[in-house]
One Martini backbone bead per residue (centre of mass of N, CA, C, O) as a GRO file, in nm:
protein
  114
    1UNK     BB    1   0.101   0.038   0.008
    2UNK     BB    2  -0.008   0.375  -0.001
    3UNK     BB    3   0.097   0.719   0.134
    4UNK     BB    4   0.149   1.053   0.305
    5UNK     BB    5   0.307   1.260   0.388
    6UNK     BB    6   0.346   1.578   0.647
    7UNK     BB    7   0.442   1.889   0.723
    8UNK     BB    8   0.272   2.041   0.960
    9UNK     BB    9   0.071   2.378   1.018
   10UNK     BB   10  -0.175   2.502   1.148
   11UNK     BB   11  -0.379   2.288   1.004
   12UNK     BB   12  -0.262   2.239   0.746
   13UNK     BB   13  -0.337   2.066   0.418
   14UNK     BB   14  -0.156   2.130   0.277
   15UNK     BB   15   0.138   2.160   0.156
   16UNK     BB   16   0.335   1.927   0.220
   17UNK     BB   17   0.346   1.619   0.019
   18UNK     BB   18   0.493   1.252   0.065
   19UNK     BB   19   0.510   0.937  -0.115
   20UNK     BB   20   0.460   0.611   0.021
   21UNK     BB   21   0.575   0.341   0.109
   22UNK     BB   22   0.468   0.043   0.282
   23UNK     BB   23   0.749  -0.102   0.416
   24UNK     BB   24   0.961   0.119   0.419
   25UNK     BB   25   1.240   0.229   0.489
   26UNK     BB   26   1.251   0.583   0.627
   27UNK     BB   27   1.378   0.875   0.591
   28UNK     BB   28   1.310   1.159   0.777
   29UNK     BB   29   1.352   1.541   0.720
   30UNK     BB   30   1.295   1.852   0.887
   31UNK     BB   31   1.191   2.227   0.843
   32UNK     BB   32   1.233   2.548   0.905
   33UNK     BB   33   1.250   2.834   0.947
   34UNK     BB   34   1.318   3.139   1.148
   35UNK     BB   35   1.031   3.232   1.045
   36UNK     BB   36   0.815   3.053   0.960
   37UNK     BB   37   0.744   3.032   0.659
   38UNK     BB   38   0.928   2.765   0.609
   39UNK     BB   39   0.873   2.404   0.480
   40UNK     BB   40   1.080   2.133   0.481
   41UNK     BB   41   1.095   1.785   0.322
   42UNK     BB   42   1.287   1.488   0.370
   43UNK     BB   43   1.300   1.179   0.162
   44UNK     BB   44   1.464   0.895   0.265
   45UNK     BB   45   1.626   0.582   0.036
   46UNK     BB   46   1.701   0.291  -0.071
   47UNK     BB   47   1.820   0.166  -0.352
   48UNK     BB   48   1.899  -0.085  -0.586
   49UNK     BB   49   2.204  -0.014  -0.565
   50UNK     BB   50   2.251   0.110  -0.261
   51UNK     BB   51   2.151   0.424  -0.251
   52UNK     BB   52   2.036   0.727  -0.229
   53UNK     BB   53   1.733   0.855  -0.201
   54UNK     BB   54   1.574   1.207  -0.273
   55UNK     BB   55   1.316   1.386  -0.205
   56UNK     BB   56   1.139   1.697  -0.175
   57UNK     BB   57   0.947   1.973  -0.006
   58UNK     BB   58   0.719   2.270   0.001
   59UNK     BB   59   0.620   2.503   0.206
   60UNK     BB   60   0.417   2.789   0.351
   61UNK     BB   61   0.405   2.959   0.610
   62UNK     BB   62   0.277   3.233   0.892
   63UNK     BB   63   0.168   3.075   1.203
   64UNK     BB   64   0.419   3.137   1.363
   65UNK     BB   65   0.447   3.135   1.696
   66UNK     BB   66   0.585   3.210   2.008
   67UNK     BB   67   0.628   2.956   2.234
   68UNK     BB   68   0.452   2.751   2.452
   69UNK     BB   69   0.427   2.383   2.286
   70UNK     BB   70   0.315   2.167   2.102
   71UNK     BB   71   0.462   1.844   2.004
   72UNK     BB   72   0.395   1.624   1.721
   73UNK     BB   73   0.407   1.329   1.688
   74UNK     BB   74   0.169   1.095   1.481
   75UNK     BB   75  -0.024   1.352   1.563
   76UNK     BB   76  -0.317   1.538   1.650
   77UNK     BB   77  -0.560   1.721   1.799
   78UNK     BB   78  -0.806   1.609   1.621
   79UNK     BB   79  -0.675   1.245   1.649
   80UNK     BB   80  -0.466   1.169   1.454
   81UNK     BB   81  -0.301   0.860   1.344
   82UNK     BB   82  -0.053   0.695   1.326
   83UNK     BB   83   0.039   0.363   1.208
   84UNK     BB   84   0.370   0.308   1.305
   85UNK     BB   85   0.705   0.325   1.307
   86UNK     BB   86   0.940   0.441   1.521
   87UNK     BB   87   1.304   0.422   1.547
   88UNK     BB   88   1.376   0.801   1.536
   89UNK     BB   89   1.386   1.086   1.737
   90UNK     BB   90   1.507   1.423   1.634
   91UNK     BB   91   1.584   1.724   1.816
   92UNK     BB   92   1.566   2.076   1.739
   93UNK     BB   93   1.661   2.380   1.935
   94UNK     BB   94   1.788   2.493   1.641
   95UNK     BB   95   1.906   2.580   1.354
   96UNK     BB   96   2.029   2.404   1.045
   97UNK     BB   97   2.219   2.353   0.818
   98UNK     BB   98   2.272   2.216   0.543
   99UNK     BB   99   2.508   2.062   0.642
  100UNK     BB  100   2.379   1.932   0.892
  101UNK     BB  101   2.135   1.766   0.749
  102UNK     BB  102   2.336   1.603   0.562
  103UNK     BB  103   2.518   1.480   0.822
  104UNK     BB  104   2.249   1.351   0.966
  105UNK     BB  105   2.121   1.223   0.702
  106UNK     BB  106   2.386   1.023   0.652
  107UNK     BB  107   2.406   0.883   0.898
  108UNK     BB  108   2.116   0.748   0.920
  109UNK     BB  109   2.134   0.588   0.665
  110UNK     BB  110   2.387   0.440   0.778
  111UNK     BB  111   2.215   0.318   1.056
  112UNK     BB  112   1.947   0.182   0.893
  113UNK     BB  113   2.007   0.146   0.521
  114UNK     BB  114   2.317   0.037   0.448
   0.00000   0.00000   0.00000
């Protein structure tokens, strides 16, 4: 089977989705930019030649206020619940370069996927 994974803000239901195979392995790894303004998630995967395959997704949305909330993974307040295993989730409270998501998300492949 196959379902569509999403990195919401703010009950938004638009973009992005990004469609998986159910029962395949995939790194998820996602961020907001420091404004708020933009999310972007990329799905990474290992191909049948057992290198990474990544395609990435991104949508705008300008509804995040600071403030201590909470921070939902495979649920949402709606009562929305993912079905599946999550083997490892890595959060960080500050943002991360291109480079630092390249070198965590290429760690994970190695630990997962490789």
């Amino acid at each position: 089977g196959s379902a569509a994974f999403q990195l919401q803000t703010c009950n938004d239901n638009s973009q992005p989705h990004i469609p998986y195979d159910l029962d395949t392995p995939t790194i998820w790894s996602g961020r907001y930019t420091a404004s708020g303004t933009t999310r972007t998630f990329w799905k990474t995967l290992r191909s049948s030649d057992g290198t990474a395959s990544r395609i990435s997704a991104a949508a705008t949305s300008n509804c995040l206020t600071p403030g201590n909330k909470p921070l939902r993974i495979g649920c949402s307040n709606a009562g929305e619940m993912f079905n599946g295993i999550y083997s490892e989730v890595i959060y960080y409270n500050s943002a991360l370069t291109d480079e630092a998501m390249e070198s965590i998300t290429e760690g994970l492949y190695v630990k997962w996927l490789a």
